[in-house]
mmCIF file of the C-alpha atoms, coordinates in Angstrom:
data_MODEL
# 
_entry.id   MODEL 
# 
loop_
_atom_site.group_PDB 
_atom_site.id 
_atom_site.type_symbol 
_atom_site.label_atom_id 
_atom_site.label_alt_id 
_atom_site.label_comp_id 
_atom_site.label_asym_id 
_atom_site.label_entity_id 
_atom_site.label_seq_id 
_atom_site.pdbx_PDB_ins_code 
_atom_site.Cartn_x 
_atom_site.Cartn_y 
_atom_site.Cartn_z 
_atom_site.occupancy 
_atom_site.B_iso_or_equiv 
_atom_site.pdbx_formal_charge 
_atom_site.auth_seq_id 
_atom_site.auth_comp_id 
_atom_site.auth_asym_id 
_atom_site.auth_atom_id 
_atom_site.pdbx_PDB_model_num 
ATOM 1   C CA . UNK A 1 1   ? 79.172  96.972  73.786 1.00 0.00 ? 1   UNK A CA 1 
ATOM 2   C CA . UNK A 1 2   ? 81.511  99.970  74.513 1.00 0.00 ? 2   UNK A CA 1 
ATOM 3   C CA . UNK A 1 3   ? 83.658  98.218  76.569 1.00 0.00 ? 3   UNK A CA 1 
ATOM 4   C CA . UNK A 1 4   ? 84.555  95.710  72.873 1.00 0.00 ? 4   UNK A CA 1 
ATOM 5   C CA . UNK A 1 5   ? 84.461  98.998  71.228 1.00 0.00 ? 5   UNK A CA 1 
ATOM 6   C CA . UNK A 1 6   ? 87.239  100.727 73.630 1.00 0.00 ? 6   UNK A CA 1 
ATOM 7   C CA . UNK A 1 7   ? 89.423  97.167  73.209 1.00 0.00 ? 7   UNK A CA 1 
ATOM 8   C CA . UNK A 1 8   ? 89.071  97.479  69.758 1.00 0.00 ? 8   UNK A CA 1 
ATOM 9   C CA . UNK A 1 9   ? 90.604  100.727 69.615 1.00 0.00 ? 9   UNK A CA 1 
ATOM 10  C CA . UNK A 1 10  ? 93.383  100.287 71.781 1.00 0.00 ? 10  UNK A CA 1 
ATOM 11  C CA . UNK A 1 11  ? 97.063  100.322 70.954 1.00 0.00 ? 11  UNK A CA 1 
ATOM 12  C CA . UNK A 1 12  ? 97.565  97.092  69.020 1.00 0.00 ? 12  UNK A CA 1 
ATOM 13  C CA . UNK A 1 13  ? 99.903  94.818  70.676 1.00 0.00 ? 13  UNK A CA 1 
ATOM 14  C CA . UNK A 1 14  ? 101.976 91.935  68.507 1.00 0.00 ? 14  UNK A CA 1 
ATOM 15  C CA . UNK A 1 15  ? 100.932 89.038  69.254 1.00 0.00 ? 15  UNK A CA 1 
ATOM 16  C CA . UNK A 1 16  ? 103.608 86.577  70.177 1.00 0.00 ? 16  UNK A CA 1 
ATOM 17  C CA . UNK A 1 17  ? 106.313 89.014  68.370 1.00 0.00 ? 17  UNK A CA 1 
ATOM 18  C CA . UNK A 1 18  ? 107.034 90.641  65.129 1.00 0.00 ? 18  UNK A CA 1 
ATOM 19  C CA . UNK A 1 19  ? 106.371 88.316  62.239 1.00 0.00 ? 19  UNK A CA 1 
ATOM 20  C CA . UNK A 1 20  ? 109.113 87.198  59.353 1.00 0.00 ? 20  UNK A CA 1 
ATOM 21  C CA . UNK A 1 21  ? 108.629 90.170  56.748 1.00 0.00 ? 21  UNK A CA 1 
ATOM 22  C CA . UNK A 1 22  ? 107.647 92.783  59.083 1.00 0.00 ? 22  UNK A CA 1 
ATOM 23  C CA . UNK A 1 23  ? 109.043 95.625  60.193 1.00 0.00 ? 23  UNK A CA 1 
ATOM 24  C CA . UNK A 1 24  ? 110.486 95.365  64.425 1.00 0.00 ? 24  UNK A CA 1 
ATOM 25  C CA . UNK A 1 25  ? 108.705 97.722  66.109 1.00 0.00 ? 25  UNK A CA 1 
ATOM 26  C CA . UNK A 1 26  ? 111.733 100.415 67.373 1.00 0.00 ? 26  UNK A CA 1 
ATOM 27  C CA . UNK A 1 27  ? 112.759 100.476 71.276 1.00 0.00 ? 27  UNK A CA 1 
ATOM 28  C CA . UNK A 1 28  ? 114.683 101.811 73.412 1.00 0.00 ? 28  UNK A CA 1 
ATOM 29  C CA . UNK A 1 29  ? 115.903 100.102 76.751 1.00 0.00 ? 29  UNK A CA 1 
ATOM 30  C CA . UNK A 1 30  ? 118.937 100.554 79.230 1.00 0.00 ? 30  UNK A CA 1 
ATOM 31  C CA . UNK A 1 31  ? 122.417 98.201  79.441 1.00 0.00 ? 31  UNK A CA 1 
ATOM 32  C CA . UNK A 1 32  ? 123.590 97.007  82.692 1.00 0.00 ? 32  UNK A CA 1 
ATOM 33  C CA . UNK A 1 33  ? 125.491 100.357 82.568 1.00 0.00 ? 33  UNK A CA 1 
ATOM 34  C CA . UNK A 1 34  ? 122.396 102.763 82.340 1.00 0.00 ? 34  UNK A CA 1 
ATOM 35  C CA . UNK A 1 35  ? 123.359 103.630 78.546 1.00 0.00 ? 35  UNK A CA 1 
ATOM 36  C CA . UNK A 1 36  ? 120.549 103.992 76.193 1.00 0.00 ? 36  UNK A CA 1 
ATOM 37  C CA . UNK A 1 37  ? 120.714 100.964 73.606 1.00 0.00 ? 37  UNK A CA 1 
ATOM 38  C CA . UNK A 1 38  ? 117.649 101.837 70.337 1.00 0.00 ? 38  UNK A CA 1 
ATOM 39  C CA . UNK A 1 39  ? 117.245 99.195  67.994 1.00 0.00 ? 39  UNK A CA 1 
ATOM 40  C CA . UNK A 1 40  ? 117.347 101.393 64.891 1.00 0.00 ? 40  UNK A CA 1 
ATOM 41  C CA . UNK A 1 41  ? 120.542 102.547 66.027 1.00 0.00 ? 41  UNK A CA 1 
ATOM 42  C CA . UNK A 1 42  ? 121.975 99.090  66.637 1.00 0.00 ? 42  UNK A CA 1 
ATOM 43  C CA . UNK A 1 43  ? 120.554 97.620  62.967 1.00 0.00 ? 43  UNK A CA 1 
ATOM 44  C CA . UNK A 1 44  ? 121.658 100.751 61.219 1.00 0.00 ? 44  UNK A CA 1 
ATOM 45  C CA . UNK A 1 45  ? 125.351 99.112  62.265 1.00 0.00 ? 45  UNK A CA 1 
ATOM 46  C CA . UNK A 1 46  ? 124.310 96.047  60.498 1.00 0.00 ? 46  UNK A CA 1 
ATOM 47  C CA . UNK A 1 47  ? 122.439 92.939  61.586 1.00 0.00 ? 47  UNK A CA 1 
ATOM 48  C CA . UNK A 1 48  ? 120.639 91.859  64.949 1.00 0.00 ? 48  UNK A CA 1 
ATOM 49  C CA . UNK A 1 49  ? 120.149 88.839  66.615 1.00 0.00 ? 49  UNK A CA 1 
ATOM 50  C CA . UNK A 1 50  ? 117.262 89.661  68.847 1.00 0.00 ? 50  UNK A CA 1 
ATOM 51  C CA . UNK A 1 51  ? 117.038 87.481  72.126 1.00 0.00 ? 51  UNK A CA 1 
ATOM 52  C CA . UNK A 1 52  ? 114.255 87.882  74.043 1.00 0.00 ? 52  UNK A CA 1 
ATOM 53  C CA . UNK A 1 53  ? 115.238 85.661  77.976 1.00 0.00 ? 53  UNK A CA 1 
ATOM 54  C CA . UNK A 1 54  ? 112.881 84.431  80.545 1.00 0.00 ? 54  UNK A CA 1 
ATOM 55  C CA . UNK A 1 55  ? 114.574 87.343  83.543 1.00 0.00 ? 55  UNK A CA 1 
ATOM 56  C CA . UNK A 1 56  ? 113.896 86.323  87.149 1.00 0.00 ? 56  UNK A CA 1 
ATOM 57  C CA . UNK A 1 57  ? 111.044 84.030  87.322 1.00 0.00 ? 57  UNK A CA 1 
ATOM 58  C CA . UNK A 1 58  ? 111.800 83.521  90.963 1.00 0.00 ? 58  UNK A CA 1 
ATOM 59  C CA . UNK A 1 59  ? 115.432 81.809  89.556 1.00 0.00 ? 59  UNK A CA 1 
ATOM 60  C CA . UNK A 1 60  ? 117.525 82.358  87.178 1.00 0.00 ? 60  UNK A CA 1 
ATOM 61  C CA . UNK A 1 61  ? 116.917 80.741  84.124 1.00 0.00 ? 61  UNK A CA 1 
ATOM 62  C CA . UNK A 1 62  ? 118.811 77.351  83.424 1.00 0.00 ? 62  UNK A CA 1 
ATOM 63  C CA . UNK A 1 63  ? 117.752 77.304  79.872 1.00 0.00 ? 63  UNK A CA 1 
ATOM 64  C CA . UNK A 1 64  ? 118.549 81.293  78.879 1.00 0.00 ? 64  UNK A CA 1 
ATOM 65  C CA . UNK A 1 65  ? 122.030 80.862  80.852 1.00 0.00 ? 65  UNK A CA 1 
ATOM 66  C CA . UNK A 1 66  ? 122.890 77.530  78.507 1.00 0.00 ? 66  UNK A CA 1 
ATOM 67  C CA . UNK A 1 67  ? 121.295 80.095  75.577 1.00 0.00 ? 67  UNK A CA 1 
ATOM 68  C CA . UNK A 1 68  ? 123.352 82.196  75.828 1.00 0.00 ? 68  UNK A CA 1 
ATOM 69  C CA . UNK A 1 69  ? 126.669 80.757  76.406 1.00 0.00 ? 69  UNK A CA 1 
ATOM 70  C CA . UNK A 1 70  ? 125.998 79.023  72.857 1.00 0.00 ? 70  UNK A CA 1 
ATOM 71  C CA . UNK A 1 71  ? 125.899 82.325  71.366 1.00 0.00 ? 71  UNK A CA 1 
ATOM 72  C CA . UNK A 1 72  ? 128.888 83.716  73.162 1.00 0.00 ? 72  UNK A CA 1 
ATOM 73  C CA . UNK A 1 73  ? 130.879 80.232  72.197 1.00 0.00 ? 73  UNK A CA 1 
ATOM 74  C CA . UNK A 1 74  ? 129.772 81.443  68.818 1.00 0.00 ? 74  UNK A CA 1 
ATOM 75  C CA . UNK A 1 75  ? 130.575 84.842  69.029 1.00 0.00 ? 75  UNK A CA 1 
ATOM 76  C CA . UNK A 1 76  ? 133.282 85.016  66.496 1.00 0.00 ? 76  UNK A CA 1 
ATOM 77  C CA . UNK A 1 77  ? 130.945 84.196  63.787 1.00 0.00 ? 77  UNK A CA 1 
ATOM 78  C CA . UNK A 1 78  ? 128.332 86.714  64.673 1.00 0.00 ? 78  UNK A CA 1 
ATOM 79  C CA . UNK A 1 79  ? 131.149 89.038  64.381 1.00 0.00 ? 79  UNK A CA 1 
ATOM 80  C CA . UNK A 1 80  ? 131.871 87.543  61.106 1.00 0.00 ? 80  UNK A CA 1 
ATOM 81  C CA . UNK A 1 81  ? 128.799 88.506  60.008 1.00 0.00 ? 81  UNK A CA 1 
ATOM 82  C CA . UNK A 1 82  ? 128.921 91.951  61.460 1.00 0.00 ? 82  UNK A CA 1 
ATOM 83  C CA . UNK A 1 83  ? 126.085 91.163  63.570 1.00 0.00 ? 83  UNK A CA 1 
ATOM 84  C CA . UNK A 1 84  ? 125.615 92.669  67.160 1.00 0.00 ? 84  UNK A CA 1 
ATOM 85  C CA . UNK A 1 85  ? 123.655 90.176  69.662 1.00 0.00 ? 85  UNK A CA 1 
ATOM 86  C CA . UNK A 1 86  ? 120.912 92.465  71.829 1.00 0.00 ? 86  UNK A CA 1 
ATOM 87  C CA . UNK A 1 87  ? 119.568 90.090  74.844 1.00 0.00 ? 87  UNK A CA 1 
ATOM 88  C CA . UNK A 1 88  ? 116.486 91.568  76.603 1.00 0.00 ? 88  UNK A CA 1 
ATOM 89  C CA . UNK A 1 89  ? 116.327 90.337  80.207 1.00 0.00 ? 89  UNK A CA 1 
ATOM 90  C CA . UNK A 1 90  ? 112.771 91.538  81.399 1.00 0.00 ? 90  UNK A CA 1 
ATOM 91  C CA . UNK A 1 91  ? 111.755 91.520  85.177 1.00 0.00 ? 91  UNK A CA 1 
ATOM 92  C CA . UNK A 1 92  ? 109.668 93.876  87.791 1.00 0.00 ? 92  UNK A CA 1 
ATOM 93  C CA . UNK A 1 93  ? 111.522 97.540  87.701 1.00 0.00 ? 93  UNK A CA 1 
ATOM 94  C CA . UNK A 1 94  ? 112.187 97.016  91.516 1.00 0.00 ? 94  UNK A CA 1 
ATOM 95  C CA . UNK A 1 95  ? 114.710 93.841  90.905 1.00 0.00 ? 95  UNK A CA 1 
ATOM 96  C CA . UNK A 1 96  ? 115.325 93.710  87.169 1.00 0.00 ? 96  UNK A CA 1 
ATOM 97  C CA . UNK A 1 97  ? 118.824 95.963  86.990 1.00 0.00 ? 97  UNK A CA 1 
ATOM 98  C CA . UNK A 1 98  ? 120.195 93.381  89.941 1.00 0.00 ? 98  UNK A CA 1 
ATOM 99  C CA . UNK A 1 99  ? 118.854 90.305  88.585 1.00 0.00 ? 99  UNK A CA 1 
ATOM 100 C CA . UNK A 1 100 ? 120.166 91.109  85.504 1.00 0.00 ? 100 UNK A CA 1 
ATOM 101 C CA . UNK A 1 101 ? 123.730 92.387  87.070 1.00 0.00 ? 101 UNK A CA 1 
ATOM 102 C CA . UNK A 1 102 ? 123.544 88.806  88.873 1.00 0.00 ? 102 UNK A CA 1 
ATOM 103 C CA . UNK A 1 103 ? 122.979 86.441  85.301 1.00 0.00 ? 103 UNK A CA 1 
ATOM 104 C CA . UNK A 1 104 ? 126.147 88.787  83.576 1.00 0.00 ? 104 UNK A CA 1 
ATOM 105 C CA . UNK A 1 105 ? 128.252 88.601  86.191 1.00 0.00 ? 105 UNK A CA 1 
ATOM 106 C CA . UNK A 1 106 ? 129.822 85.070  84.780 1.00 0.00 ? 106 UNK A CA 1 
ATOM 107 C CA . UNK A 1 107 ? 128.947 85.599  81.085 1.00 0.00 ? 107 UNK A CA 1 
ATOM 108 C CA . UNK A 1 108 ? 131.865 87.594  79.750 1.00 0.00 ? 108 UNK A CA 1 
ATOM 109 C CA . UNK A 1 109 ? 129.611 89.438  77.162 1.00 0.00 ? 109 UNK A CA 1 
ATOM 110 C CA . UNK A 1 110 ? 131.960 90.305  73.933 1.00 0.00 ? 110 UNK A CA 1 
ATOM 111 C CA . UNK A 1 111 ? 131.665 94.147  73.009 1.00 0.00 ? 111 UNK A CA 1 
ATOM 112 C CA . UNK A 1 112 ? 129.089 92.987  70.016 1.00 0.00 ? 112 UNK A CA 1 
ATOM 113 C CA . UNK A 1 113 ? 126.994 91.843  72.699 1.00 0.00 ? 113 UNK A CA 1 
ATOM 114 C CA . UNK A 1 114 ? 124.237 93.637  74.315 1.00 0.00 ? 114 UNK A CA 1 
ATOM 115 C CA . UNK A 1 115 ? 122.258 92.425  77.885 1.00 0.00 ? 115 UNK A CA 1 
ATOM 116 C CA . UNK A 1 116 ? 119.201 95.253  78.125 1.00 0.00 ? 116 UNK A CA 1 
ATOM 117 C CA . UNK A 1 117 ? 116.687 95.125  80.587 1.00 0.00 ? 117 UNK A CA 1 
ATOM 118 C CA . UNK A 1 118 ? 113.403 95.736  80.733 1.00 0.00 ? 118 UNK A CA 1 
ATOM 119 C CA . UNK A 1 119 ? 111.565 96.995  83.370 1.00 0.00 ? 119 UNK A CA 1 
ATOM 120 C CA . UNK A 1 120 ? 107.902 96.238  84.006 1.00 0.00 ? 120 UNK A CA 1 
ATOM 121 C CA . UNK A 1 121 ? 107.705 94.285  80.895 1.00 0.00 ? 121 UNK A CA 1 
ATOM 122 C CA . UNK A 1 122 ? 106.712 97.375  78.749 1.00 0.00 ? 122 UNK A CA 1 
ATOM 123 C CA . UNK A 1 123 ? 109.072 95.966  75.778 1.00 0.00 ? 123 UNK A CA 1 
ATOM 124 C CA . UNK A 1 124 ? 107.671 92.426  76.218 1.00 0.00 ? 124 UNK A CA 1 
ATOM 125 C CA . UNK A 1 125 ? 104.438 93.141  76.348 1.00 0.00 ? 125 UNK A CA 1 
ATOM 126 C CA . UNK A 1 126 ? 104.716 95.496  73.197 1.00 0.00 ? 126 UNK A CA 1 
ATOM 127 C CA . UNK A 1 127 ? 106.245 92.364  71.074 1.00 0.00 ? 127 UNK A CA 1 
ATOM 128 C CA . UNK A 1 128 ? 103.100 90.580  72.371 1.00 0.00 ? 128 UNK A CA 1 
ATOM 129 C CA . UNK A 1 129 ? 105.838 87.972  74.199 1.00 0.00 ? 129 UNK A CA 1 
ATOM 130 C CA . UNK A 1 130 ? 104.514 88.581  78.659 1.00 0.00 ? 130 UNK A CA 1 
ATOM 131 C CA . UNK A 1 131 ? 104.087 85.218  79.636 1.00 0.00 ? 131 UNK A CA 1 
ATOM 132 C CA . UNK A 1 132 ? 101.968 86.173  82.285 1.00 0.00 ? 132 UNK A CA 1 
ATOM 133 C CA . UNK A 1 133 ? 101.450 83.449  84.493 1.00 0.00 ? 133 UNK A CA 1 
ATOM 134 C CA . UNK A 1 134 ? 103.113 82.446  88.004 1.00 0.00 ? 134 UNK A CA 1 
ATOM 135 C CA . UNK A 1 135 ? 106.318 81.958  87.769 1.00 0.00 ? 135 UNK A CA 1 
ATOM 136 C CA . UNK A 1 136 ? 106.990 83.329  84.334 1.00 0.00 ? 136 UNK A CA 1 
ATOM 137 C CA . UNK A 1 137 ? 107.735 86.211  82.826 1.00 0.00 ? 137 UNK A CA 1 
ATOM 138 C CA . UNK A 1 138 ? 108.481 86.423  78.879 1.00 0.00 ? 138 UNK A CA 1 
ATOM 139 C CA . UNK A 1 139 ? 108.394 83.572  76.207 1.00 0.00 ? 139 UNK A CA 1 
ATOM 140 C CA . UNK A 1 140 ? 111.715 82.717  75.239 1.00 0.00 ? 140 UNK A CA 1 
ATOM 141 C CA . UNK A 1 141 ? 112.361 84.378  71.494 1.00 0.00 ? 141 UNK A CA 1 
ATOM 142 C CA . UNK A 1 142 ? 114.957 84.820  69.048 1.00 0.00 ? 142 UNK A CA 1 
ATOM 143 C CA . UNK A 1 143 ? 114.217 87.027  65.580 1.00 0.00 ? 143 UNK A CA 1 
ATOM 144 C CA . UNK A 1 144 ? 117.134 87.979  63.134 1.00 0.00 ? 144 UNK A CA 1 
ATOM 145 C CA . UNK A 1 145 ? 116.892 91.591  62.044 1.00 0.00 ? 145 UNK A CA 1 
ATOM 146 C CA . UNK A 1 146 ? 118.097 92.957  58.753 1.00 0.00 ? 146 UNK A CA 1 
ATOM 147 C CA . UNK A 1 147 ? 119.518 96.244  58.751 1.00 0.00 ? 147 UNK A CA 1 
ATOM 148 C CA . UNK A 1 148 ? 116.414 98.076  57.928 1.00 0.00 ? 148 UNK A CA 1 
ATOM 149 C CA . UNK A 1 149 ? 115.042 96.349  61.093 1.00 0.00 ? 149 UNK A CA 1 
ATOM 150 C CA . UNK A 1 150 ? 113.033 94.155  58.489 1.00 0.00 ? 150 UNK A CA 1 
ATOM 151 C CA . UNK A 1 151 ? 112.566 90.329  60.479 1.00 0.00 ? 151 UNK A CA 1 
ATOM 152 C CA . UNK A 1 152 ? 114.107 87.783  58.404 1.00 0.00 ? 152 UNK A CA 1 
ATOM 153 C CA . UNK A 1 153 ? 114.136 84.732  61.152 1.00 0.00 ? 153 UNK A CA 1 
ATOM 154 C CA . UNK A 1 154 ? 111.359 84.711  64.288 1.00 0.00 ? 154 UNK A CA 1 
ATOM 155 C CA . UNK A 1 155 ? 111.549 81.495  66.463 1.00 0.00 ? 155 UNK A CA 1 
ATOM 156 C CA . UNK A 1 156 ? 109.169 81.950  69.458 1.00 0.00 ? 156 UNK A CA 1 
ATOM 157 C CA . UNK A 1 157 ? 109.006 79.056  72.179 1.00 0.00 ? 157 UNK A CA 1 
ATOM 158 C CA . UNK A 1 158 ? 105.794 78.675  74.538 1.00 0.00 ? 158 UNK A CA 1 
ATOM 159 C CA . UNK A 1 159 ? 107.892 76.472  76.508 1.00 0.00 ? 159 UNK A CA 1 
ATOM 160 C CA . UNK A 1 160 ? 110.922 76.848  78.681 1.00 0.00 ? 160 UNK A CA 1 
ATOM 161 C CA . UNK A 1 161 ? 112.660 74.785  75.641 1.00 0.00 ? 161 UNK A CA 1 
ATOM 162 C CA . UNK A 1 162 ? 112.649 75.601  72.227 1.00 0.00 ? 162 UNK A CA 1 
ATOM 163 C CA . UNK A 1 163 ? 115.241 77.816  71.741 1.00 0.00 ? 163 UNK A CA 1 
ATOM 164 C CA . UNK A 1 164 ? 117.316 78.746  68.757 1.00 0.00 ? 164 UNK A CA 1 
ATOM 165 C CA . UNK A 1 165 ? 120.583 76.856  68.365 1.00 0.00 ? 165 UNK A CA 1 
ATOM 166 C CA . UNK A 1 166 ? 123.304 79.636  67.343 1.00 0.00 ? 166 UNK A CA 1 
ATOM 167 C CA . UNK A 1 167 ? 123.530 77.776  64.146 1.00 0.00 ? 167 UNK A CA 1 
ATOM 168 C CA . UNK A 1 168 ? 120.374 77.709  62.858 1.00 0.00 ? 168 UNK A CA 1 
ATOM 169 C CA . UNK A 1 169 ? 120.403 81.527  63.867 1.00 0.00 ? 169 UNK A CA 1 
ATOM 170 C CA . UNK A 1 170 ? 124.085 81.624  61.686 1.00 0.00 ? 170 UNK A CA 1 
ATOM 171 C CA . UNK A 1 171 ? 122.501 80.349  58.770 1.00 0.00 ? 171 UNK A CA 1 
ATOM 172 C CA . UNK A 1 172 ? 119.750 82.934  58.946 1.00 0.00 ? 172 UNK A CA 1 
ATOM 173 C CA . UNK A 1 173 ? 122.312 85.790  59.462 1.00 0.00 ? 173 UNK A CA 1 
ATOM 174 C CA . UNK A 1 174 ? 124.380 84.155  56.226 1.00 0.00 ? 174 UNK A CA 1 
ATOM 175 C CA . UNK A 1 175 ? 121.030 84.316  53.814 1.00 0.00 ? 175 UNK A CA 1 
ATOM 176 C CA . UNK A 1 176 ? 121.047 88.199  54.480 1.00 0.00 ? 176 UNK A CA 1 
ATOM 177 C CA . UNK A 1 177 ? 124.569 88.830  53.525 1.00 0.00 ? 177 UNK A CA 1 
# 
């Protein structure tokens, strides 16, 4: 009985990310260069695309690398819509800032473009996305942010597959302007 008790009154944890109409709960996570990125600071610029990637699951991820060179082919009209694109790549703290260094290295990020990593999972577990299971690491996730940080799009897959096609994203991006 005090055991259900203590889980009751733990931190609450999202479960499977923040919901459309909710508020994102605020971060703060590292770049590839060590900078300090915050999500209130990035939304207060205007809108974010928020990609959550699979990391190192042992590989690196077929499905996030084909992800995300849709989004970069598409980059011009995220800029159009003044939107910054903030990838979380989440992985063990031991391996995460090279395995992260080694899916960049051939994606020519634009400057609106943000790869953040996250080590230990503590930002994927807070958005209730750890896949914890061998050979995984986060569900794959895309939510659209407003500039108050409000979610406006969530698309959360509990596959490898089921990602958000940059357009479908677009139009969510477009029905906030």
């Amino acid at each position: 009985m005090k055991l259900a008790l203590f889980l009751c009154t733990a931190l609450p944890v999202l479960a499977l990310g923040p919901a459309i109409g909710t508020q994102a709960p605020d971060f703060t996570l590292k770049n590839l260069k060590g900078a300090a990125v915050r999500l209130t600071d990035e939304t207060a610029k205007g809108p974010v695309v928020l990609v959550v990637l699979r990391g190192f699951p042992g590989y690196q991820c077929p499905l996030c690398s084909r992800q995300v060179k849709e989004l970069v082919d598409h980059a011009s009209a995220f800029s159009t819509a003044k939107a910054r694109v903030v990838m979380v790549y989440p992985g063990p703290a031991d391996i995460v800032k090279s395995k992260g260094s080694e899916f960049a290295a051939d994606k020519n990020l634009p400057a609106h473009f943000e790869l953040l990593l996250d080590p230990d999972y503590v930002f994927t577990s807070l958005y209730g996305l750890r896949w914890d299971a061998p050979k995984e690491t986060a569900y794959p996730s895309t939510f659209v942010l407003d500039k108050t940080g409000k979610v406006v799009y969530a698309k959360v897959s509990t596959t490898h597959g089921g990602r958000a096609p940059a357009k479908e994203i677009l139009s969510a991006l477009a029905a906030i302007q």
